[in-house]
ROZA-539999 format. One record per residue (C-alpha): residue number from 1; residue in three letters; x, y, z. Coordinates in steps of 0.1 Angstrom, whole numbers. Each point is the difference from the previous one (the first is absolute). Layout:
<atoms>
[atom NUM; 'ALA'; [X; Y; Z]] ...
</atoms>
This chain:
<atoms>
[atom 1; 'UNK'; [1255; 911; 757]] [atom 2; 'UNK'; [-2; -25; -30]] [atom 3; 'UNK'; [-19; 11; -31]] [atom 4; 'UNK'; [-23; -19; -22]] [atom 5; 'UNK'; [32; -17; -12]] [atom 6; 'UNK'; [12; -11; 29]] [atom 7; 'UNK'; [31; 23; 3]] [atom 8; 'UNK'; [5; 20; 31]] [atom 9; 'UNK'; [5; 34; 1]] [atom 10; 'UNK'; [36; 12; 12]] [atom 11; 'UNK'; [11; -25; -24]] [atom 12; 'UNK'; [-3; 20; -34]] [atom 13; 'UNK'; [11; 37; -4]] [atom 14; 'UNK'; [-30; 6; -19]] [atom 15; 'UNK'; [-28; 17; 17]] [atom 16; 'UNK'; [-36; -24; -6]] [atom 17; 'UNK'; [-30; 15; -21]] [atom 18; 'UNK'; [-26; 12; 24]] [atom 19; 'UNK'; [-25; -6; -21]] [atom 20; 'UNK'; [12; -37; -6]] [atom 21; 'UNK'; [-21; -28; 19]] [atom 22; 'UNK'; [17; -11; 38]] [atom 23; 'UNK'; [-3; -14; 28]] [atom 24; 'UNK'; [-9; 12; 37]] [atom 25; 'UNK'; [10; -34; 20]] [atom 26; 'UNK'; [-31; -22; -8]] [atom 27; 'UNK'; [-16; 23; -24]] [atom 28; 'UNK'; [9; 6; -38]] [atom 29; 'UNK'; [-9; 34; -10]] [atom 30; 'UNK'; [-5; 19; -31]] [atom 31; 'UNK'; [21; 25; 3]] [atom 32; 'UNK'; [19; 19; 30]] [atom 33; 'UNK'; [-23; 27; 5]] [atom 34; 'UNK'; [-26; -1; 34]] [atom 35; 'UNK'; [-28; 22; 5]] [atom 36; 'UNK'; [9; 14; 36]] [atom 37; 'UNK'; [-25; -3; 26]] [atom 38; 'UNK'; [-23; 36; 1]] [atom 39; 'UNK'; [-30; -2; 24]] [atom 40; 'UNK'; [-29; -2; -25]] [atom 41; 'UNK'; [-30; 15; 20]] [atom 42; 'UNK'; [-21; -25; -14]] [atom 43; 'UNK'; [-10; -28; 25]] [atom 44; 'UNK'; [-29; 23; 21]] [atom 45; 'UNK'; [-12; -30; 16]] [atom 46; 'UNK'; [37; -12; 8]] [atom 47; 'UNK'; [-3; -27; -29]] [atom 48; 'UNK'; [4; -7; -37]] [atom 49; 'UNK'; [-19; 24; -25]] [atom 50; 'UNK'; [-6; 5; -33]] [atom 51; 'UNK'; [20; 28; 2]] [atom 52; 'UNK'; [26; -15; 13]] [atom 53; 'UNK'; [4; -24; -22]] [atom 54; 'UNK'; [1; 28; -27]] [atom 55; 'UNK'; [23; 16; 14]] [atom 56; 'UNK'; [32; -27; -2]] [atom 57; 'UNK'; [-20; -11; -36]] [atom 58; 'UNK'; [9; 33; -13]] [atom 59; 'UNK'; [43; -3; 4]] [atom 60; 'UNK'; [-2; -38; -2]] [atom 61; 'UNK'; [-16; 1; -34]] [atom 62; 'UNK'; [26; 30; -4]] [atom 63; 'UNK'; [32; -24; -2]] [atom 64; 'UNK'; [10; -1; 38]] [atom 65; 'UNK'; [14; -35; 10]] [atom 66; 'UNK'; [-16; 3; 31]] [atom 67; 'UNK'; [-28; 27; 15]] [atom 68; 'UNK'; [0; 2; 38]] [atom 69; 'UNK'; [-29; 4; 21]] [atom 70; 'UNK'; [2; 22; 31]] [atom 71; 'UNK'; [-4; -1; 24]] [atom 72; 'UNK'; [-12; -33; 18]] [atom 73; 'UNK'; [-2; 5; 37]] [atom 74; 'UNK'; [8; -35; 19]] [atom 75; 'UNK'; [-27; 10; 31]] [atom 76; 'UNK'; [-29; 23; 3]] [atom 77; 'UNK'; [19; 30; 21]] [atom 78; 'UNK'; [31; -6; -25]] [atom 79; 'UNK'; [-23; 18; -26]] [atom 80; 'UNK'; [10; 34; -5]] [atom 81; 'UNK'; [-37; 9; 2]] [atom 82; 'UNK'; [-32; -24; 0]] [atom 83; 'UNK'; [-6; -3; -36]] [atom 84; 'UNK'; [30; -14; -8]] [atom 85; 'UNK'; [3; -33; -11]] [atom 86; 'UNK'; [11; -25; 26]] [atom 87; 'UNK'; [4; -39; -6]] [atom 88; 'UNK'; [-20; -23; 19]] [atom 89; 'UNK'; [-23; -28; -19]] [atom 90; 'UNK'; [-29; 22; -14]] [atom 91; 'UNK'; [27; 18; -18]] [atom 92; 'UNK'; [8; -28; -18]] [atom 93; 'UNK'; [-23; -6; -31]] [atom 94; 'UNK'; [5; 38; -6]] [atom 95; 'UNK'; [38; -9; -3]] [atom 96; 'UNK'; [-4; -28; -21]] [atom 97; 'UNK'; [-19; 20; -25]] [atom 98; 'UNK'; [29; 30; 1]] [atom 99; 'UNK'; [27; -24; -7]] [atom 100; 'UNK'; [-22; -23; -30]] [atom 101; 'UNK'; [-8; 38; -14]] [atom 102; 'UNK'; [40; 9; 1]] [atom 103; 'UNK'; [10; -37; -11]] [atom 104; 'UNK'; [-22; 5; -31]] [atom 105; 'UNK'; [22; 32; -12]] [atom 106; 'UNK'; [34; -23; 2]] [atom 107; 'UNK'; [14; 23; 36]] [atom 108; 'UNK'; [6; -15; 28]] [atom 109; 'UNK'; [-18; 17; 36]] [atom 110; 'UNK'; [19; -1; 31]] [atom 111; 'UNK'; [-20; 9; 34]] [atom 112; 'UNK'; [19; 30; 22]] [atom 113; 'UNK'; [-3; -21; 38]] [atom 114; 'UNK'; [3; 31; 29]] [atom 115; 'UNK'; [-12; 13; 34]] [atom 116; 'UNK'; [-2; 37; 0]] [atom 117; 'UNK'; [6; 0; 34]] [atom 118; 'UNK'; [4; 40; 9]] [atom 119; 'UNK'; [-12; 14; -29]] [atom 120; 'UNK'; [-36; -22; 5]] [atom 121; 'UNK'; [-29; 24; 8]] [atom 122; 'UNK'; [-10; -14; 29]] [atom 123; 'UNK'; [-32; 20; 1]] [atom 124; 'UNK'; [-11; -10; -33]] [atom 125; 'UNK'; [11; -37; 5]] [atom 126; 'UNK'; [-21; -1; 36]] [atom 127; 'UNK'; [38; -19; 13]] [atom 128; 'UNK'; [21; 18; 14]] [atom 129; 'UNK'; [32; -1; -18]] [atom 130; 'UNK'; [37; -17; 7]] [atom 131; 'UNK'; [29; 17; 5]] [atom 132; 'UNK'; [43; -8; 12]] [atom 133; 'UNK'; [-14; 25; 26]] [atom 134; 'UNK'; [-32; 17; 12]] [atom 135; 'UNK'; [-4; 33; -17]] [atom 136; 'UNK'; [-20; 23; -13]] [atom 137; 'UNK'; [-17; -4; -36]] [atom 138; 'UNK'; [-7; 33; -20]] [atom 139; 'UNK'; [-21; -19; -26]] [atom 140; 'UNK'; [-24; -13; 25]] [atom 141; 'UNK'; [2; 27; 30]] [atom 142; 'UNK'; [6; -34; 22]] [atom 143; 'UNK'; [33; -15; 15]] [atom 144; 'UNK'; [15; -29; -14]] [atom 145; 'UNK'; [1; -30; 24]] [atom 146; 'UNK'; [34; -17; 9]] [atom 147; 'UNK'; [1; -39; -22]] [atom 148; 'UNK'; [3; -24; 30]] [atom 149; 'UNK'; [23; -32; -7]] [atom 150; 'UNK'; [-34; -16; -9]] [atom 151; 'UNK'; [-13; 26; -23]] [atom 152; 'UNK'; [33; -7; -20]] [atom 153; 'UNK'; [2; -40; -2]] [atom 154; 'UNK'; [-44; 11; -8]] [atom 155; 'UNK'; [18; 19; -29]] [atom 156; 'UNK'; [23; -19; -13]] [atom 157; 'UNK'; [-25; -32; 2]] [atom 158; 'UNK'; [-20; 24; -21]] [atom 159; 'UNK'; [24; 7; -27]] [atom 160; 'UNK'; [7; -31; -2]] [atom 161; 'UNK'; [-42; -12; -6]] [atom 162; 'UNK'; [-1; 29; -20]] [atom 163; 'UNK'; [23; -13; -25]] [atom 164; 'UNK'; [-12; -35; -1]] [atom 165; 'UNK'; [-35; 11; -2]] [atom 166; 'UNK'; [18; 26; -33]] [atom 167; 'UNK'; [12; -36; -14]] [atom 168; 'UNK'; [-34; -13; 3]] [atom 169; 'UNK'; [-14; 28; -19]] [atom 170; 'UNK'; [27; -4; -25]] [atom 171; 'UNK'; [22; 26; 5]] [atom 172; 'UNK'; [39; -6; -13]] [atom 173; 'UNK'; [11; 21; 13]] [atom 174; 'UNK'; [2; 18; 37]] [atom 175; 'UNK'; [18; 32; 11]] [atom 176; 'UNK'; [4; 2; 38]] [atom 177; 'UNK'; [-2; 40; 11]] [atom 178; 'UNK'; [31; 7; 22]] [atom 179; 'UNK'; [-1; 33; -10]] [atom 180; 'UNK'; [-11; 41; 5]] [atom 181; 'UNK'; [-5; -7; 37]] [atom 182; 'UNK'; [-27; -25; -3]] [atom 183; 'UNK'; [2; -20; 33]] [atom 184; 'UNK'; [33; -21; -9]] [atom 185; 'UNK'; [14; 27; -16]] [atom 186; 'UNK'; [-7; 19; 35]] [atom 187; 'UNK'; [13; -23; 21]] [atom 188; 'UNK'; [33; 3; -23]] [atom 189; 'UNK'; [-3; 40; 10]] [atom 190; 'UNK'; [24; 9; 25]] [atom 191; 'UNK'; [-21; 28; 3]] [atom 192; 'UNK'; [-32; -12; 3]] [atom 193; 'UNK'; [15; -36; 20]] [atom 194; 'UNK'; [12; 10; 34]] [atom 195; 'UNK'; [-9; -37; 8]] [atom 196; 'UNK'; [23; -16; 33]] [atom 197; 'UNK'; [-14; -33; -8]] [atom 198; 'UNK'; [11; -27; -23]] [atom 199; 'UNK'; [-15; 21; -28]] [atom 200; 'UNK'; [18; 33; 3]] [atom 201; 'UNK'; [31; 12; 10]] [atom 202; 'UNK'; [30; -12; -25]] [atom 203; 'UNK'; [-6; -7; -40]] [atom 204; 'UNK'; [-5; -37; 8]] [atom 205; 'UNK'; [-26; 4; 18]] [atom 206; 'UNK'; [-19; 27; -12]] [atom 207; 'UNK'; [1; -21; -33]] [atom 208; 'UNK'; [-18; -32; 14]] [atom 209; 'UNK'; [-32; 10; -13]] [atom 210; 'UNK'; [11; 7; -34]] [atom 211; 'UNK'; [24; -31; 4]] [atom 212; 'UNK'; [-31; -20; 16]] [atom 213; 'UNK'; [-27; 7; -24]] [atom 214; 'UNK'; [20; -9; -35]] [atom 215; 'UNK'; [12; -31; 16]] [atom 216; 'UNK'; [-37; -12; 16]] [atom 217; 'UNK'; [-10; 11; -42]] [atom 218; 'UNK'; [26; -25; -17]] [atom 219; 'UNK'; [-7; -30; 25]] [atom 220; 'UNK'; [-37; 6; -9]] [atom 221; 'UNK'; [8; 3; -33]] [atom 222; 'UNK'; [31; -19; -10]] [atom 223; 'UNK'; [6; 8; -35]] [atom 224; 'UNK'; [-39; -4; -15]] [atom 225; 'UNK'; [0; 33; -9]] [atom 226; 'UNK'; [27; 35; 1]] [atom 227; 'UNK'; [10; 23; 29]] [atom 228; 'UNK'; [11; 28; 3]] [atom 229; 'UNK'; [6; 30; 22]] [atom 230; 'UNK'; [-4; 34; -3]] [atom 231; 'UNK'; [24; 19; 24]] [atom 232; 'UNK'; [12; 33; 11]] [atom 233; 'UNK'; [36; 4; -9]] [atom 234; 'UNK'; [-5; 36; 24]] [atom 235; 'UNK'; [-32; 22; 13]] [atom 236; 'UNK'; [8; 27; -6]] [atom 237; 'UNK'; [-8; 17; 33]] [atom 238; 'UNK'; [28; 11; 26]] [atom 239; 'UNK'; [6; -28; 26]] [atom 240; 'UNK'; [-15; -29; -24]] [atom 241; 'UNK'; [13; -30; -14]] [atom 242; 'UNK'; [35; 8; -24]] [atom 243; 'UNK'; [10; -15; -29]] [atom 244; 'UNK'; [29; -23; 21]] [atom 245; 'UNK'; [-25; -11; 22]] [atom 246; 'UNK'; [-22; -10; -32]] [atom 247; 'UNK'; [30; -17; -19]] [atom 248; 'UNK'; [5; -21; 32]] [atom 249; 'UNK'; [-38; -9; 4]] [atom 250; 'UNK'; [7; -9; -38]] [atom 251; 'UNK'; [26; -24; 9]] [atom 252; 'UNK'; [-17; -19; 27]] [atom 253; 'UNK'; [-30; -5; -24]] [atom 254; 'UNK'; [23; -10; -29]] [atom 255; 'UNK'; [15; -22; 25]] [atom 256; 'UNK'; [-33; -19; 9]] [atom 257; 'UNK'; [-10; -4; -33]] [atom 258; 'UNK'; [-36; 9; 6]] [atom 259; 'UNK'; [-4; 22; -29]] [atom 260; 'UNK'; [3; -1; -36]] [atom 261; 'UNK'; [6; 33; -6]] [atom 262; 'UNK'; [3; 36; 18]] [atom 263; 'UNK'; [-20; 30; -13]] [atom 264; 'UNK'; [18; 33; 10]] [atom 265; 'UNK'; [-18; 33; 13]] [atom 266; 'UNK'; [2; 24; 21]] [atom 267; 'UNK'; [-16; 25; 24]] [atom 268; 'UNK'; [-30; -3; 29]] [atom 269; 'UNK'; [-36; 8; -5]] [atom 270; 'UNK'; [-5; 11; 40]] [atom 271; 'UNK'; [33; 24; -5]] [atom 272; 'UNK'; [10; 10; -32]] [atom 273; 'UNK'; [-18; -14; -29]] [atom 274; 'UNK'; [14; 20; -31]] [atom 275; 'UNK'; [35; -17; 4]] [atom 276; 'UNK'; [-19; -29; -15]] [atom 277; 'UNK'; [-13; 17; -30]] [atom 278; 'UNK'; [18; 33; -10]] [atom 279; 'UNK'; [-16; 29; -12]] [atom 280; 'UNK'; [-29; 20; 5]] [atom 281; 'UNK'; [-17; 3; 33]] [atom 282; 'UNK'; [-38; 0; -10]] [atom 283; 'UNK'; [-11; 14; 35]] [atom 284; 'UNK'; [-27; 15; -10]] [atom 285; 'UNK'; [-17; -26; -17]] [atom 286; 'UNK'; [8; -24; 28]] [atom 287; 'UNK'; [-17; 24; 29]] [atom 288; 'UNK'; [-32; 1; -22]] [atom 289; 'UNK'; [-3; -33; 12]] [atom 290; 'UNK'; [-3; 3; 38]] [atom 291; 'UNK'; [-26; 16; 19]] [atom 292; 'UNK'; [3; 37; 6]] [atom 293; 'UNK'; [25; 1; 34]] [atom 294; 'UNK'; [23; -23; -16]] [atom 295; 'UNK'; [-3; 15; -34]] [atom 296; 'UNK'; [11; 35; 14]] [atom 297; 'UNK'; [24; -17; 17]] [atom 298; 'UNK'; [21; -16; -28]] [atom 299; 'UNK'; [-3; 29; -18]] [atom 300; 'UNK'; [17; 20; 22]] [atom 301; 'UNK'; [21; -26; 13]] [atom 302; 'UNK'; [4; -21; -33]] [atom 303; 'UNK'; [35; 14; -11]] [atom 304; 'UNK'; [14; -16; 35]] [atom 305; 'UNK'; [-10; -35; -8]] [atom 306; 'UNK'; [2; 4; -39]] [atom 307; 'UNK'; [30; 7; -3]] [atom 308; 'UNK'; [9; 4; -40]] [atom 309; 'UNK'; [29; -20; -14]] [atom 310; 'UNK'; [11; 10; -37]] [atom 311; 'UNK'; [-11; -28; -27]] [atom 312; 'UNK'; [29; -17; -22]] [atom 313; 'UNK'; [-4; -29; -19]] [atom 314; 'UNK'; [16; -32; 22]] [atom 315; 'UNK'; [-3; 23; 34]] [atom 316; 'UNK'; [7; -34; 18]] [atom 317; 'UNK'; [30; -13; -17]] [atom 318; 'UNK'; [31; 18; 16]] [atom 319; 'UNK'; [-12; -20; 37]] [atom 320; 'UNK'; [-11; -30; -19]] [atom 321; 'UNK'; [33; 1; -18]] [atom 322; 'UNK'; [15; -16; 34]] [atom 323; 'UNK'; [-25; -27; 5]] [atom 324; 'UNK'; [11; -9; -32]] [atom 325; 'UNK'; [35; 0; 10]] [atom 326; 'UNK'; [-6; -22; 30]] [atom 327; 'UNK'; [-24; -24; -10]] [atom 328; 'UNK'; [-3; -30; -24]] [atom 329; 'UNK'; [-39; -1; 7]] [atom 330; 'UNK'; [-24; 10; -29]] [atom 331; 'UNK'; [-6; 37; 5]] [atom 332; 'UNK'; [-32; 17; -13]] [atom 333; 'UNK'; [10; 39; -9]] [atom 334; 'UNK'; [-29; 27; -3]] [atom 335; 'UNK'; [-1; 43; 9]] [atom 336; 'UNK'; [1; 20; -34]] [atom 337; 'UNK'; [4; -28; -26]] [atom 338; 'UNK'; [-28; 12; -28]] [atom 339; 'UNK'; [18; -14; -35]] [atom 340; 'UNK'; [23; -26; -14]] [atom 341; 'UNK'; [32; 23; 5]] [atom 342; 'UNK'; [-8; -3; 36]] [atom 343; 'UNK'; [-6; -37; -1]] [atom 344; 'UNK'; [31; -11; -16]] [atom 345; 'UNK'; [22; 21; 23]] [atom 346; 'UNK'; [-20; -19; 26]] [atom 347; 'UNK'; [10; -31; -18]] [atom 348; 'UNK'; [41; 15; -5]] [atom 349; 'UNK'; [-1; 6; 34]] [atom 350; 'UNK'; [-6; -33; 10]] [atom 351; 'UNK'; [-36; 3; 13]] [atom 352; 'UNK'; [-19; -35; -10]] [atom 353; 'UNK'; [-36; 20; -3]] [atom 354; 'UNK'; [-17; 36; -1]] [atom 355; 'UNK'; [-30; 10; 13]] [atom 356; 'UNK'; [-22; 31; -9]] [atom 357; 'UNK'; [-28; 10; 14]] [atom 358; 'UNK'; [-16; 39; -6]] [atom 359; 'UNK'; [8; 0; -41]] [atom 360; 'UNK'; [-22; -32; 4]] [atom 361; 'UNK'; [-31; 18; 12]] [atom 362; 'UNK'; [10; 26; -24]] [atom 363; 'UNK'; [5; -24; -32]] [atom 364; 'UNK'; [-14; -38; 10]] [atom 365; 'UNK'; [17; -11; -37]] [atom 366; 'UNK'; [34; 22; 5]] [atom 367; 'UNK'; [18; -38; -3]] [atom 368; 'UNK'; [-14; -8; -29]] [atom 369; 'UNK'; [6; 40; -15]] [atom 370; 'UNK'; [33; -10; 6]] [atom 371; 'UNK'; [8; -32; -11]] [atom 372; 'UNK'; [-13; 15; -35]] [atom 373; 'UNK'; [18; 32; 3]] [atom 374; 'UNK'; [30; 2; 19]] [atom 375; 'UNK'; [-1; 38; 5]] [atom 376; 'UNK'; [-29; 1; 12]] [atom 377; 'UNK'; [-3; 21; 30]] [atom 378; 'UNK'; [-28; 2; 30]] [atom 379; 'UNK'; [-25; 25; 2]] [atom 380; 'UNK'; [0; 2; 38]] [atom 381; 'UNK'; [12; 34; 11]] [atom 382; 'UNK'; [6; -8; 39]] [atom 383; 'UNK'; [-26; 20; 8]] [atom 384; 'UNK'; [-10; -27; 32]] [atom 385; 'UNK'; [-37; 12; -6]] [atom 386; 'UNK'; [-6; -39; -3]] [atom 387; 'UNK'; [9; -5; 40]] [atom 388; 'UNK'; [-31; 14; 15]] [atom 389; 'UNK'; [-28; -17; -26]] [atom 390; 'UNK'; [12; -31; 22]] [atom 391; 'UNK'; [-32; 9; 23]] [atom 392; 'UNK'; [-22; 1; -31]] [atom 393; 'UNK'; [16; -29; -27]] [atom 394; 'UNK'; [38; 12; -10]] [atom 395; 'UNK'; [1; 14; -31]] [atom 396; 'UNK'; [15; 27; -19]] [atom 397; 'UNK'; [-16; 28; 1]] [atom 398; 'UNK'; [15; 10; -32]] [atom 399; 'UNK'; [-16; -21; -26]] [atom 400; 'UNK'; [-38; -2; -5]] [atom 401; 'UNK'; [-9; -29; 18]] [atom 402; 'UNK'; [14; -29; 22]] [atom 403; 'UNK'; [29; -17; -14]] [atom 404; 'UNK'; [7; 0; -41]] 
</atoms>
């Protein structure tokens, strides 16, 4: 990837300063650290607020190159429930004034472009939501429907409005979701994709509506503004997508050349969530948001789908460590990466960005802590007690108000 120089990196032994200004294809950035996409909780009529312009303010004014706003649902049932935001026109001068509020700091804003597809409450939406295959939907109490051929060229028509209508707004950034088992990341599920069609079966074809959606986004977009994509390199969950399936996907989309760069996670939100973020399980604090069946429910249940992983800084990099190793394409490394020692083995390791996302709700200005103090170390203790304030404005609970 060439620096603000011009060089390209392979070419020099020397790893580059991630806190030096860059490029992300079209886009010059600060720096080469992204706020990672965290579902804000603060769009209750499924547009723009106040609050959530606040929200990426707080890390953008905080140093970040680039704050990224989750998540944007391309149709109404591809929300994950109804107050989500979800891009259609009246959306619009909302968006304009997130991005001119971001711009003013000096970060960049990039728009996180998904259908939810399983994981969609279909109950709350009032849609009944997609799916590789009809099932049934814990978080609604309703069965998914089966995606017909149509619903997936509707879908990928969608992304690809979605992201012209986030250029519009002035976005420069977007990050397609092919990840945590969101409907393309489903359909790349052997486990959840039992598909005999032309969309399920072998790797190829479970991967044409991951490969279909980033290539409808780049011809709508060309190169006015970044992509990326945000992808699982594994779920997590027994009979899922593995990491060699993931590195090939990888390949076919470095192939097309329909990204810019490719964000690496892990984990699924409908199987097996804490893979993603490490951990505590907050169960408790989680159930006190359902109603009173389902609240008894996850609390006697919750240790079955929260499964607790141990936190250690750069939790991701041992599987992203082979992306690296196969690729050429820009990666984008996050899981565990809290301080500048973390960020310049990133950077040694070959990664071309980091992104952090929990020490951000913990400490908005941690960059800017850190570009004056080297040592510095974040305050965030793990503790996932930020996950379930997403029904109420994601937060952390641990400081005295919303955001520093």
């Amino acid at each position: 990837m060439p620096d603000e120089s011009g060089a390209t990196r392979g070419t020099s032994h020397s790893a580059p300063d991630v806190l030096a200004p860059t490029r992300l294809g079209p886009l010059r950035l600060r720096n080469r650290v992204i706020k990672a996409a965290t579902f804000e909780g603060a769009t209750t009529e499924a547009l723009v607020t106040q609050e959530l312009i606040d929200y990426h303010l707080r890390p953008a004014a905080g140093g970040v190159a680039m704050t990224t706003v989750a998540y944007c649902a391309v149709s109404p049932e591809g929300r994950t429930e109804r107050r989500q935001l979800w891009m259609r026109p009246e959306a619009l001068p909302g968006l304009r004034g997130l991005t001119e509020a971001v711009h003013g700091t000096g970060a960049a804003v990039c728009a996180q472009l998904g259908h939810a597809g399983p994981v969609a409450d279909g109950r709350s939406n009032g849609l009944p939501a997609l799916a590789p295959m009809a099932s049934f939907n814990p978080l609604s109490m309703r069965r998914n429907r089966a995606a017909t051929a149509d619903d997936i060229a509707r879908v990928v028509a969608a992304h690809a409005e979605a992201a012209s209508l986030a250029a519009e707004a002035g976005f420069d950034a977007v990050e397609i979701h092919l990840g945590h088992n969101y409907l393309a990341s489903a359909f790349l599920s052997p486990r959840l994709n039992r598909r005999t069609d032309a969309f399920g079966g072998s790797l190829r074809a479970r991967a044409a509506v991951a490969l279909g959606i980033t290539r409808a986004v780049r011809d709508a977009l060309g190169d006015r503004i970044a992509i990326t994509a945000k992808l699982n390199m594994k779920d997590g969950a027994p009979g899922g997508l593995t990491l060699d399936d993931s590195l090939q996907v990888a390949r076919w989309l470095e192939e097309d050349g329909s990204v810019d760069a490719l964000e690496l996670t892990a984990g699924s939100s409908l199987l097996n969530p804490m893979y993603l973020f490490r951990g505590d399980a907050p169960i408790t604090e989680f159930a006190a948001n359902f109603p009173l069946p389902q609240r008894l429910a996850i609390r006697a249940l919750g240790r079955t789908f929260f499964r607790t992983y141990p936190y250690r800084p750069l939790y991701l990099l041992d599987a992203a460590r082979q992306f690296r190793a196969a690729l050429r394409l820009p990666l984008i490394l996050l899981g565990g990466i809290t301080d500048r020692q973390g960020m310049d083995r990133a950077m040694a390791e070959g990664f071309d960005f980091v992104a952090m996302a929990r020490a951000l709700l913990r400490e908005p200005d941690l960059l800017h802590r850190i570009e004056r103090d080297t040592a510095t170390r974040s305050e965030c203790i793990h503790c996932n007690r930020c996950m379930p304030t997403i029904y109420t404005g994601t937060h952390c609970p641990l400081i005295g108000e919303r955001g520093r």
